[in-house]
Each structure stands twice: as C-alpha cells, then as structure tokens.
C-alpha positions as CSV (number, residue, x, y, z in Angstrom):
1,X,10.5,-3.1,-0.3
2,X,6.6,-3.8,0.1
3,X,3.8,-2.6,-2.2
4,X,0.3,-1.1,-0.4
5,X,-2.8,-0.6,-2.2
6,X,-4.7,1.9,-0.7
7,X,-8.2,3.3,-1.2
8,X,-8.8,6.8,-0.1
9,X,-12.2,7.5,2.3
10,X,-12.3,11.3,1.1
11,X,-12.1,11.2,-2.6
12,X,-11.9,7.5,-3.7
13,X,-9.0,7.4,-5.2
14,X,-7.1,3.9,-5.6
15,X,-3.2,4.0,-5.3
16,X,-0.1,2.1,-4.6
17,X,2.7,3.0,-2.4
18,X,6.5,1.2,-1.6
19,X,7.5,2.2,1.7
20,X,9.7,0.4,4.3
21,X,7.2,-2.2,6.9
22,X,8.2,0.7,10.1
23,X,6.8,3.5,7.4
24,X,4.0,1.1,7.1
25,X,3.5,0.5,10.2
26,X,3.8,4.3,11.4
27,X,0.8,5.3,8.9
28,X,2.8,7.4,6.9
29,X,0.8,6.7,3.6
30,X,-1.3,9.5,2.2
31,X,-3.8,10.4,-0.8
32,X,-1.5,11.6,-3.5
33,X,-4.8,13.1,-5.0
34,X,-6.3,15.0,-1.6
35,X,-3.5,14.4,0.6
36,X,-5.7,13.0,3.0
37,X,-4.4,10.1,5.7
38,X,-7.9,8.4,6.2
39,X,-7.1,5.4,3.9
40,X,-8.4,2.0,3.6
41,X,-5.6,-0.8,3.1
42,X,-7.0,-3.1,0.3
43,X,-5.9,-6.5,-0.1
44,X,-3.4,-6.8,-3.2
45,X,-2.2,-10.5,-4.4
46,X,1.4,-10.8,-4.5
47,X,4.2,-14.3,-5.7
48,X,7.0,-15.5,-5.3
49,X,9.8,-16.4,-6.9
50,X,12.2,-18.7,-5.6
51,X,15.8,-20.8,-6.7
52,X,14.4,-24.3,-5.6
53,X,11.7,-26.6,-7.7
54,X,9.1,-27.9,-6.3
C-alpha cells in the first residue's frame, strides 16, 4: 500500500498517510491535527527493491 506526505493549508502540519490508490484518488486524506481536507500533496522519494542484478 502507498505512502502520501501531506502538508496541511490550515495549520501546517506535515504528515504521512497509507491508503489504497482509489482512497487516494477519492481525497479521503485529512489533517490528523485540525481535521481539515485542504491539503497539499508533497513530493516524498521512494526505492525499490528488486530479485534481479543489474
């Protein structure tokens, strides 16, 4: 399951959240601080990790 970063417009507040790509795309992320839905997506880095060598 994905990990969002999330920046909140009302209080600033900078979380995470693992939801589903449909719960993603739905906009069901909120502030867990103000429980406001105005967020800002931020970009987060990510890897990989796979079985064959490059």
């Amino acid at each position: 399951m994905p990990t969002y970063e999330y920046m909140c417009l009302g209080c600033g507040k900078k979380f995470r959240v693992r939801m589903t790509i449909t719960e993603h795309d739905g906009h069901k992320a909120k502030c867990p601080k103000c429980g406001r839905r105005k967020l800002q997506q931020r970009v987060e880095g990510f890897f990989a990790i796979t079985a064959k060598k490059s």
